[in-house]
PATI-27173 format. One line per field, with one value per residue (C-alpha): z, y, x negated; residue number from 1; residue in one letter. Coordinates in nm, 3 decimals, decimal comma, padded with zeros to 5 digits. Layout:
N
zz Z;...
yy Y;...
xx X;...
seq NUM;...
type a;...
END
This chain:
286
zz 01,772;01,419;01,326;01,567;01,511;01,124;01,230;01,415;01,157;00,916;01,139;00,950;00,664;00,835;01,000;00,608;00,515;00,802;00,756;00,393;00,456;00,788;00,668;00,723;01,073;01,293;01,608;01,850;01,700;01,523;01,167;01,163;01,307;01,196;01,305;00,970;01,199;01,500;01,290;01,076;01,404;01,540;01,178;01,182;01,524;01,449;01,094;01,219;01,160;00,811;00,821;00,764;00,368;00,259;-00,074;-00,248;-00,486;-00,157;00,034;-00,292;-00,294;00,073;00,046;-00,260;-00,096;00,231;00,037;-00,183;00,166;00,383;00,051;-00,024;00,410;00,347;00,032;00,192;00,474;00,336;00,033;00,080;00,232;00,581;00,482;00,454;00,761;00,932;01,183;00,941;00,724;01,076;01,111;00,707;00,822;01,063;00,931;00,564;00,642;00,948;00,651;00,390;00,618;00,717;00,394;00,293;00,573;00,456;00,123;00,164;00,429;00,149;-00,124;00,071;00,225;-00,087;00,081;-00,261;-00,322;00,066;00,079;-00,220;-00,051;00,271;00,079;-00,093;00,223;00,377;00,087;00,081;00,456;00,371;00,106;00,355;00,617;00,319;00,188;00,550;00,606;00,265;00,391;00,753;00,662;00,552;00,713;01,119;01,139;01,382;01,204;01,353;01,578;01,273;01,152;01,522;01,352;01,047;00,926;00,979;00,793;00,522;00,296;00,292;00,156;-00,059;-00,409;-00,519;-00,273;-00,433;-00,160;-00,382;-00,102;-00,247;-00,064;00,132;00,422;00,638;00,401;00,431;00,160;-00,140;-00,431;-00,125;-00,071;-00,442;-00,489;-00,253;-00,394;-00,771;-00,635;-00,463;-00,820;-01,012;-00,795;-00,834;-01,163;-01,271;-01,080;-01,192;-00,946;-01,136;-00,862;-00,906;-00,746;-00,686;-00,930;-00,618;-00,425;-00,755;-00,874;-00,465;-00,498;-00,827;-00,787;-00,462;-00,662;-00,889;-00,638;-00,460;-00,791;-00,840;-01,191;-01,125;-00,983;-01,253;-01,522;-01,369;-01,295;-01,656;-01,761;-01,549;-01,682;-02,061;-01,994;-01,797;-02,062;-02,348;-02,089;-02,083;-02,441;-02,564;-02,714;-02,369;-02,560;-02,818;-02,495;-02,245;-01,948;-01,688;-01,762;-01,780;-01,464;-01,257;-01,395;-01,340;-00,947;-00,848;-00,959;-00,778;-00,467;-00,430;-00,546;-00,231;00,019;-00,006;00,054;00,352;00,111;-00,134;00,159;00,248;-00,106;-00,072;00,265;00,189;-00,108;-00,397;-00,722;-00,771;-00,518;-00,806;-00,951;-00,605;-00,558;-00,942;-00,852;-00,533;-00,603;-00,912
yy -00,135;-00,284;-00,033;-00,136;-00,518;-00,456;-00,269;-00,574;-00,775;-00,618;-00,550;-00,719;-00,524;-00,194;-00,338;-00,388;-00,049;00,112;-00,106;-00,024;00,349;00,385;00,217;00,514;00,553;00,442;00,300;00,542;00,519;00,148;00,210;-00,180;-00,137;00,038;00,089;-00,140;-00,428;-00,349;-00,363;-00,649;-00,894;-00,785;-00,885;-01,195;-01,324;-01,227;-01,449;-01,733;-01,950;-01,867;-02,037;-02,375;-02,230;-02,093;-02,271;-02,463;-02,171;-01,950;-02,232;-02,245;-01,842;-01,813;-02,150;-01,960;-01,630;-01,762;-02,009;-01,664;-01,504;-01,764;-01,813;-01,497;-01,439;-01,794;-01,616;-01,290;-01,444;-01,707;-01,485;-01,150;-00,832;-00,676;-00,382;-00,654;-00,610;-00,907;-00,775;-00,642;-00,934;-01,108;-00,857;-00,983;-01,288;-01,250;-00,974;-01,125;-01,451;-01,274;-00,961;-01,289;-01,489;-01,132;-01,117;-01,481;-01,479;-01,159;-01,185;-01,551;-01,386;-01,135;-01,361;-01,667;-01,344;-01,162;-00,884;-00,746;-00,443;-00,349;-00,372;-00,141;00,083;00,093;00,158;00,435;00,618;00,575;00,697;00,984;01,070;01,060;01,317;01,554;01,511;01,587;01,919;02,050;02,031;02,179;02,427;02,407;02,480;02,799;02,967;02,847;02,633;02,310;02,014;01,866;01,642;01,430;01,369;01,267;00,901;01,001;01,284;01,651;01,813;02,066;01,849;01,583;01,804;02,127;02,033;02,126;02,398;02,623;02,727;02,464;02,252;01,882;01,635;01,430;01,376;01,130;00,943;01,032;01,114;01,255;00,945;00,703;00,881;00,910;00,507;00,473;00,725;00,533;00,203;00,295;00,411;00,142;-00,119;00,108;00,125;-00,218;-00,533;-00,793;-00,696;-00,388;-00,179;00,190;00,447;00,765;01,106;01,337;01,117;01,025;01,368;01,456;01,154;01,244;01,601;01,486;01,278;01,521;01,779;01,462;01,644;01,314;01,244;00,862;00,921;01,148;00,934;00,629;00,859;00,953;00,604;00,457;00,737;00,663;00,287;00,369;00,592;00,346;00,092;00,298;00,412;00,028;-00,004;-00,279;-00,530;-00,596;-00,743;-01,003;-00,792;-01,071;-01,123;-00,795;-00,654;-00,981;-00,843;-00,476;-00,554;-00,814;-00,620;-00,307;-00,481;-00,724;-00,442;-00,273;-00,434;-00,693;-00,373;-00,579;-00,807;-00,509;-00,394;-00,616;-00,737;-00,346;-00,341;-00,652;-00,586;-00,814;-00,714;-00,634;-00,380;-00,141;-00,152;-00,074;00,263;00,362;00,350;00,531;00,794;00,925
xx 02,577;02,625;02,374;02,079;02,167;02,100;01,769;01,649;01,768;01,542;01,281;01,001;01,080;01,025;00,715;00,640;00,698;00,530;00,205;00,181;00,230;00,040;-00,290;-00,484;-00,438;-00,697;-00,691;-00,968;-01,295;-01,277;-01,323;-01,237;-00,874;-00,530;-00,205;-00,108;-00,329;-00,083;00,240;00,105;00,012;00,407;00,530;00,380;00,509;00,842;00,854;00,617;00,954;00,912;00,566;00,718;00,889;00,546;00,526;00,238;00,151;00,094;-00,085;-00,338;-00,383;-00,437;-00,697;-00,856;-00,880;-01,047;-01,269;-01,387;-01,440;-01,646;-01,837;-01,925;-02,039;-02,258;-02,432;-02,481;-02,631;-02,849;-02,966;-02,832;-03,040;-03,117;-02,801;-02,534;-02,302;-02,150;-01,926;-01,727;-01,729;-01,584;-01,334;-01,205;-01,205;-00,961;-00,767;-00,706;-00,515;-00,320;-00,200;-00,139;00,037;00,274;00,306;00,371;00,652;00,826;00,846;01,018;01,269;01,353;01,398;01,562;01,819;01,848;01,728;01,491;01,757;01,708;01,348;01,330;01,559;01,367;01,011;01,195;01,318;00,996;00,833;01,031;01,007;00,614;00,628;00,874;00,566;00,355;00,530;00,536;00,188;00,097;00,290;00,111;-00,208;-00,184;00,101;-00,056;00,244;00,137;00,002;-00,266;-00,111;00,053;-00,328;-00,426;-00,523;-00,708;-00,892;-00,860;-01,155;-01,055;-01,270;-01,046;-00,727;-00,937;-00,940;-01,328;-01,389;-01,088;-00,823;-00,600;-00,444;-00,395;-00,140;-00,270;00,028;-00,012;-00,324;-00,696;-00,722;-00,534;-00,591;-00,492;-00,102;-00,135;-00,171;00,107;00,376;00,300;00,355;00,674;00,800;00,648;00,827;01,120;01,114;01,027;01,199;01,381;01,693;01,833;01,718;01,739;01,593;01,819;01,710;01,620;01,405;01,229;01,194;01,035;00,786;00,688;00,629;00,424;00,216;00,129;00,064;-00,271;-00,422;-00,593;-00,694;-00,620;-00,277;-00,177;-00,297;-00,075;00,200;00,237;00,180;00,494;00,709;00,658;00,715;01,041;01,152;01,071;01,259;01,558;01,529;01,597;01,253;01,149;01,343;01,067;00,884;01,012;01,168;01,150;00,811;00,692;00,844;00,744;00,408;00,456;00,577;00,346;00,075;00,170;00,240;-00,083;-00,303;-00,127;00,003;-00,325;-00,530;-00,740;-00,866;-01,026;-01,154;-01,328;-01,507;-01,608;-01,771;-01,915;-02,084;-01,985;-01,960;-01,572;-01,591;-01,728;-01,322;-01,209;-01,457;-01,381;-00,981;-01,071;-01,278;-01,135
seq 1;2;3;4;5;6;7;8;9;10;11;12;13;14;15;16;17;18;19;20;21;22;23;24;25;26;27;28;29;30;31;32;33;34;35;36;37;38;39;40;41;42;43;44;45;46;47;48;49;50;51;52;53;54;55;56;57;58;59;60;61;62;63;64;65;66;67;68;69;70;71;72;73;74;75;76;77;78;79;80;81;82;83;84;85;86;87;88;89;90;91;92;93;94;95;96;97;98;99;100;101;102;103;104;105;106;107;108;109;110;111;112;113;114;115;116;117;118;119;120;121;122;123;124;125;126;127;128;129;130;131;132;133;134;135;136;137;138;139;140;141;142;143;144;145;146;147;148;149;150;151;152;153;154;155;156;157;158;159;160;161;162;163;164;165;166;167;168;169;170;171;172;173;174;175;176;177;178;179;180;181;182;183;184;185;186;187;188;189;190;191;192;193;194;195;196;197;198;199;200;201;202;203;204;205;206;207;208;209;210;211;212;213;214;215;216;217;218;219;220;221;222;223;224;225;226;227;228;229;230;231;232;233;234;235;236;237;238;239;240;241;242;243;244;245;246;247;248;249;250;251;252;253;254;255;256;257;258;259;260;261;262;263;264;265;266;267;268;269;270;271;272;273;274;275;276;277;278;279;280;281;282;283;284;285;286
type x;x;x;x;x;x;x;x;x;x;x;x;x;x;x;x;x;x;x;x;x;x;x;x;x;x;x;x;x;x;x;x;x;x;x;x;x;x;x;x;x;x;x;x;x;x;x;x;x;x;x;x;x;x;x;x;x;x;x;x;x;x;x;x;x;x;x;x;x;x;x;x;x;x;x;x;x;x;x;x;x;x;x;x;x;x;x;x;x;x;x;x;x;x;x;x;x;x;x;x;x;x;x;x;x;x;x;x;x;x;x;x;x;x;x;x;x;x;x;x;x;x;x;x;x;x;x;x;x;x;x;x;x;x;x;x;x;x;x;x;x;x;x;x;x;x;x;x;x;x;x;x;x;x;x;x;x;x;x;x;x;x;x;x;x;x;x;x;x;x;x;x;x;x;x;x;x;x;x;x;x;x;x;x;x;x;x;x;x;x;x;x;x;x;x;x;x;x;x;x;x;x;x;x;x;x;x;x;x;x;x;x;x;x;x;x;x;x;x;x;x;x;x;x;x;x;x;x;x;x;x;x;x;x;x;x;x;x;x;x;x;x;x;x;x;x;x;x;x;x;x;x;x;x;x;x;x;x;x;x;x;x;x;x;x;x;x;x;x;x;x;x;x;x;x;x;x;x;x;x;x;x;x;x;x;x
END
Protein backbone atom coordinates (compact mmCIF):
# COMPACT_ATOMS: atom_id res chain seq x y z
CA UNK A 1 0.00 0.00 0.00
CA UNK A 2 2.88 2.36 0.99
CA UNK A 3 4.27 1.32 -2.25
CA UNK A 4 1.31 2.37 -4.65
CA UNK A 5 0.71 5.63 -2.47
CA UNK A 6 4.47 6.64 -3.31
CA UNK A 7 3.67 5.74 -7.07
CA UNK A 8 0.80 8.17 -7.11
CA UNK A 9 2.72 10.43 -5.29
CA UNK A 10 5.22 10.64 -7.94
CA UNK A 11 3.02 10.15 -10.63
CA UNK A 12 3.92 13.22 -12.65
CA UNK A 13 7.33 12.22 -12.60
CA UNK A 14 6.73 8.92 -14.28
CA UNK A 15 4.33 10.65 -16.68
CA UNK A 16 7.76 12.70 -17.19
CA UNK A 17 9.79 9.85 -17.85
CA UNK A 18 7.42 8.01 -20.00
CA UNK A 19 6.75 11.16 -22.27
CA UNK A 20 10.40 11.78 -22.78
CA UNK A 21 11.07 8.13 -23.64
CA UNK A 22 7.84 7.29 -25.55
CA UNK A 23 8.02 10.28 -28.04
CA UNK A 24 8.23 8.14 -30.91
CA UNK A 25 5.13 6.43 -30.62
CA UNK A 26 2.39 7.51 -32.65
CA UNK A 27 -1.01 7.65 -32.10
CA UNK A 28 -2.84 5.61 -35.55
CA UNK A 29 -1.90 7.42 -38.52
CA UNK A 30 -1.42 11.23 -37.03
CA UNK A 31 2.07 12.07 -37.68
CA UNK A 32 0.95 15.22 -35.49
CA UNK A 33 0.17 13.13 -32.25
CA UNK A 34 2.20 10.84 -29.65
CA UNK A 35 1.74 8.93 -26.80
CA UNK A 36 4.26 11.76 -25.07
CA UNK A 37 0.91 14.24 -26.12
CA UNK A 38 -1.37 11.69 -24.10
CA UNK A 39 0.96 11.46 -21.03
CA UNK A 40 1.87 15.16 -21.28
CA UNK A 41 -2.11 16.48 -21.28
CA UNK A 42 -2.56 13.74 -17.98
CA UNK A 43 0.67 15.45 -16.47
CA UNK A 44 -0.55 18.66 -16.77
CA UNK A 45 -4.02 18.18 -15.11
CA UNK A 46 -2.60 16.48 -12.34
CA UNK A 47 0.03 19.62 -11.43
CA UNK A 48 -2.36 22.46 -12.64
CA UNK A 49 -2.09 23.45 -8.72
CA UNK A 50 1.40 24.06 -9.40
CA UNK A 51 0.34 26.67 -12.03
CA UNK A 52 -0.03 29.33 -9.42
CA UNK A 53 4.36 28.85 -8.32
CA UNK A 54 5.42 29.17 -12.01
CA UNK A 55 7.94 31.95 -11.57
CA UNK A 56 8.61 35.19 -13.57
CA UNK A 57 11.67 33.74 -15.42
CA UNK A 58 9.23 30.86 -16.74
CA UNK A 59 6.31 33.28 -17.41
CA UNK A 60 9.02 35.36 -19.72
CA UNK A 61 10.29 31.98 -21.58
CA UNK A 62 6.87 30.64 -22.19
CA UNK A 63 5.72 34.56 -23.43
CA UNK A 64 9.01 34.47 -25.58
CA UNK A 65 8.51 31.09 -26.99
CA UNK A 66 4.82 31.68 -28.08
CA UNK A 67 5.56 35.26 -29.28
CA UNK A 68 8.60 33.39 -31.60
CA UNK A 69 5.78 30.95 -32.67
CA UNK A 70 2.65 33.17 -33.68
CA UNK A 71 5.38 35.39 -35.29
CA UNK A 72 7.00 33.16 -37.23
CA UNK A 73 2.97 31.54 -38.50
CA UNK A 74 2.16 35.60 -39.29
CA UNK A 75 5.47 35.70 -41.55
CA UNK A 76 4.97 32.46 -43.16
CA UNK A 77 1.64 33.33 -44.03
CA UNK A 78 1.82 36.84 -45.13
CA UNK A 79 5.24 36.34 -47.00
CA UNK A 80 6.04 32.79 -46.94
CA UNK A 81 5.39 30.17 -50.01
CA UNK A 82 2.53 27.85 -51.29
CA UNK A 83 4.79 24.56 -49.38
CA UNK A 84 4.50 26.15 -45.92
CA UNK A 85 2.04 23.94 -43.91
CA UNK A 86 -0.34 25.44 -41.43
CA UNK A 87 -2.00 22.67 -39.82
CA UNK A 88 0.95 21.67 -38.42
CA UNK A 89 2.04 24.99 -37.40
CA UNK A 90 -1.66 24.82 -35.43
CA UNK A 91 -0.87 21.67 -33.99
CA UNK A 92 2.67 23.73 -32.33
CA UNK A 93 0.61 26.00 -31.25
CA UNK A 94 -1.24 24.03 -29.10
CA UNK A 95 1.13 21.41 -28.27
CA UNK A 96 4.16 23.81 -27.16
CA UNK A 97 2.60 25.76 -24.21
CA UNK A 98 0.54 22.50 -23.02
CA UNK A 99 4.48 20.38 -23.01
CA UNK A 100 5.95 23.95 -21.27
CA UNK A 101 3.38 24.33 -18.93
CA UNK A 102 3.89 20.07 -17.97
CA UNK A 103 7.01 20.94 -17.72
CA UNK A 104 6.86 24.27 -15.82
CA UNK A 105 4.58 22.35 -13.21
CA UNK A 106 6.91 19.36 -12.71
CA UNK A 107 9.98 20.68 -12.43
CA UNK A 108 8.63 23.17 -9.52
CA UNK A 109 6.98 19.97 -7.77
CA UNK A 110 10.52 18.45 -7.87
CA UNK A 111 12.40 21.22 -6.65
CA UNK A 112 9.78 22.69 -4.02
CA UNK A 113 9.69 18.47 -2.77
CA UNK A 114 13.24 17.85 -3.14
CA UNK A 115 12.42 15.24 -5.25
CA UNK A 116 15.79 15.99 -7.95
CA UNK A 117 17.67 12.66 -6.55
CA UNK A 118 14.27 10.66 -7.34
CA UNK A 119 13.63 12.02 -10.62
CA UNK A 120 17.16 11.09 -11.60
CA UNK A 121 16.58 7.77 -10.26
CA UNK A 122 13.36 7.21 -12.10
CA UNK A 123 14.94 8.49 -15.65
CA UNK A 124 17.67 6.04 -14.91
CA UNK A 125 15.45 2.94 -14.42
CA UNK A 126 13.47 3.86 -17.28
CA UNK A 127 16.39 4.34 -19.23
CA UNK A 128 17.61 1.18 -18.40
CA UNK A 129 14.34 -0.79 -18.94
CA UNK A 130 14.63 0.90 -22.57
CA UNK A 131 17.96 -0.49 -23.35
CA UNK A 132 16.69 -4.25 -21.89
CA UNK A 133 13.72 -3.75 -24.63
CA UNK A 134 16.51 -2.68 -26.87
CA UNK A 135 19.03 -5.73 -26.40
CA UNK A 136 16.06 -8.14 -26.82
CA UNK A 137 15.05 -7.01 -30.00
CA UNK A 138 18.61 -6.83 -31.38
CA UNK A 139 18.46 -10.08 -30.46
CA UNK A 140 14.79 -10.56 -32.06
CA UNK A 141 15.49 -9.82 -35.30
CA UNK A 142 17.58 -12.32 -36.20
CA UNK A 143 16.96 -15.30 -34.14
CA UNK A 144 12.57 -15.12 -35.19
CA UNK A 145 12.06 -14.32 -31.63
CA UNK A 146 8.61 -11.96 -31.48
CA UNK A 147 9.16 -8.31 -31.69
CA UNK A 148 6.95 -6.63 -33.67
CA UNK A 149 4.30 -5.96 -31.44
CA UNK A 150 6.68 -3.59 -29.14
CA UNK A 151 7.16 -1.36 -32.49
CA UNK A 152 3.23 -1.43 -33.05
CA UNK A 153 3.53 2.70 -32.66
CA UNK A 154 6.49 3.49 -34.73
CA UNK A 155 8.32 2.04 -37.45
CA UNK A 156 9.04 -1.46 -38.46
CA UNK A 157 10.96 -1.26 -41.79
CA UNK A 158 14.44 -2.88 -41.75
CA UNK A 159 15.60 0.52 -42.98
CA UNK A 160 15.05 2.12 -39.95
CA UNK A 161 17.43 -0.41 -37.74
CA UNK A 162 20.24 -1.80 -40.85
CA UNK A 163 23.21 0.24 -40.54
CA UNK A 164 24.07 1.09 -44.50
CA UNK A 165 22.57 -1.93 -46.04
CA UNK A 166 25.17 -4.36 -44.02
CA UNK A 167 23.26 -7.10 -41.91
CA UNK A 168 24.76 -4.77 -38.90
CA UNK A 169 21.64 -4.39 -36.69
CA UNK A 170 21.86 -0.82 -34.91
CA UNK A 171 19.66 -0.13 -31.65
CA UNK A 172 17.00 1.43 -32.15
CA UNK A 173 14.47 -0.10 -29.17
CA UNK A 174 11.59 1.45 -28.68
CA UNK A 175 12.83 4.95 -30.93
CA UNK A 176 12.39 5.31 -34.72
CA UNK A 177 15.17 5.61 -35.25
CA UNK A 178 18.67 4.79 -33.99
CA UNK A 179 20.33 8.70 -33.42
CA UNK A 180 16.80 9.43 -31.64
CA UNK A 181 17.33 6.38 -28.62
CA UNK A 182 20.86 7.52 -29.02
CA UNK A 183 19.97 11.33 -27.94
CA UNK A 184 17.98 9.90 -25.22
CA UNK A 185 20.44 7.27 -23.60
CA UNK A 186 23.27 10.51 -23.62
CA UNK A 187 20.99 12.75 -21.93
CA UNK A 188 20.06 10.29 -19.28
CA UNK A 189 23.94 10.08 -18.51
CA UNK A 190 24.68 13.61 -18.98
CA UNK A 191 22.02 14.55 -16.38
CA UNK A 192 23.47 11.72 -14.44
CA UNK A 193 26.61 12.72 -14.56
CA UNK A 194 26.41 16.40 -14.15
CA UNK A 195 23.81 17.93 -11.43
CA UNK A 196 24.24 19.99 -8.80
CA UNK A 197 22.62 17.24 -6.23
CA UNK A 198 25.57 14.73 -6.01
CA UNK A 199 23.54 12.33 -7.84
CA UNK A 200 25.17 9.19 -8.95
CA UNK A 201 24.32 6.86 -11.23
CA UNK A 202 25.06 3.12 -10.24
CA UNK A 203 28.32 1.32 -12.47
CA UNK A 204 26.03 -1.48 -14.14
CA UNK A 205 23.24 0.50 -15.37
CA UNK A 206 25.84 3.04 -16.68
CA UNK A 207 28.01 0.56 -18.22
CA UNK A 208 24.27 -1.09 -20.02
CA UNK A 209 23.29 2.50 -21.29
CA UNK A 210 26.56 3.17 -22.51
CA UNK A 211 27.27 0.10 -24.33
CA UNK A 212 23.60 0.67 -25.84
CA UNK A 213 24.55 3.88 -27.06
CA UNK A 214 27.36 2.82 -28.72
CA UNK A 215 25.76 -0.09 -30.25
CA UNK A 216 22.65 3.20 -32.26
CA UNK A 217 26.17 3.24 -34.32
CA UNK A 218 25.36 6.88 -34.73
CA UNK A 219 28.30 9.04 -35.43
CA UNK A 220 26.53 11.92 -33.38
CA UNK A 221 25.81 9.76 -30.38
CA UNK A 222 29.20 8.37 -30.25
CA UNK A 223 30.88 11.58 -30.61
CA UNK A 224 28.73 12.98 -27.46
CA UNK A 225 29.12 9.79 -25.71
CA UNK A 226 32.85 10.09 -25.68
CA UNK A 227 32.64 13.70 -24.98
CA UNK A 228 30.56 13.21 -21.52
CA UNK A 229 32.97 10.50 -20.51
CA UNK A 230 36.23 12.63 -20.72
CA UNK A 231 34.45 15.50 -18.84
CA UNK A 232 33.27 13.02 -16.09
CA UNK A 233 36.60 11.61 -15.84
CA UNK A 234 38.40 15.02 -15.72
CA UNK A 235 35.37 15.73 -13.06
CA UNK A 236 36.34 12.90 -11.01
CA UNK A 237 40.04 13.23 -11.68
CA UNK A 238 40.04 16.80 -9.67
CA UNK A 239 40.92 18.74 -12.78
CA UNK A 240 36.67 20.31 -12.78
CA UNK A 241 37.88 22.53 -10.07
CA UNK A 242 39.76 24.92 -12.41
CA UNK A 243 36.03 25.70 -13.60
CA UNK A 244 33.00 26.69 -11.48
CA UNK A 245 31.08 23.30 -10.78
CA UNK A 246 27.72 24.91 -9.96
CA UNK A 247 27.83 26.75 -12.95
CA UNK A 248 28.92 24.34 -15.22
CA UNK A 249 26.59 21.50 -14.31
CA UNK A 250 23.47 23.99 -14.09
CA UNK A 251 24.81 24.38 -17.71
CA UNK A 252 25.53 20.81 -18.57
CA UNK A 253 21.74 19.73 -17.17
CA UNK A 254 19.69 22.44 -18.41
CA UNK A 255 21.03 22.03 -21.62
CA UNK A 256 20.46 18.34 -21.85
CA UNK A 257 17.07 18.55 -20.59
CA UNK A 258 15.54 21.64 -22.74
CA UNK A 259 17.27 20.30 -25.80
CA UNK A 260 15.07 17.14 -24.76
CA UNK A 261 12.36 17.25 -22.97
CA UNK A 262 11.37 20.71 -25.12
CA UNK A 263 11.59 18.38 -28.17
CA UNK A 264 7.87 19.86 -29.41
CA UNK A 265 9.25 23.11 -29.77
CA UNK A 266 12.31 21.88 -32.32
CA UNK A 267 9.78 20.28 -33.94
CA UNK A 268 8.02 22.51 -34.77
CA UNK A 269 10.73 25.38 -36.02
CA UNK A 270 11.55 22.17 -38.34
CA UNK A 271 8.21 21.51 -39.89
CA UNK A 272 7.74 24.99 -40.14
CA UNK A 273 10.54 25.99 -41.94
CA UNK A 274 12.64 28.66 -40.20
CA UNK A 275 16.04 28.82 -40.32
CA UNK A 276 17.22 26.99 -36.98
CA UNK A 277 15.65 23.96 -38.06
CA UNK A 278 18.96 23.31 -40.19
CA UNK A 279 20.77 22.56 -36.35
CA UNK A 280 17.92 20.30 -35.58
CA UNK A 281 18.27 18.00 -39.09
CA UNK A 282 22.28 18.21 -38.72
CA UNK A 283 21.88 16.67 -34.94
CA UNK A 284 19.36 14.28 -36.43
CA UNK A 285 20.62 12.91 -39.30
CA UNK A 286 24.12 12.35 -38.42
Amino acid sequence: MKKLSEFYYLLPIHLLCLAFFLNDFVIGSISEGSFSDIFVIIGVILTFPQIKKINYAQLLTFLIIMGIILSNIFLHLNFGGLSYEFSQSVSYVIKVPTYLLFFFNTYNFIIRNNLANKTLDLLSFYALIICILGIYINLAIPTGLPYEFLWAFTRQDAASYIFQGTSLIRMRSLASEPQYLGILLTTVLSLTYFNNIDFKIGKKKDLIITVCSFLTFSFSTIITLVFIKVIKIIKNDGLYKVINKKNYDLYICRYSSHYCFLGPILQYFYYSGVQFAKWGRYFRNS
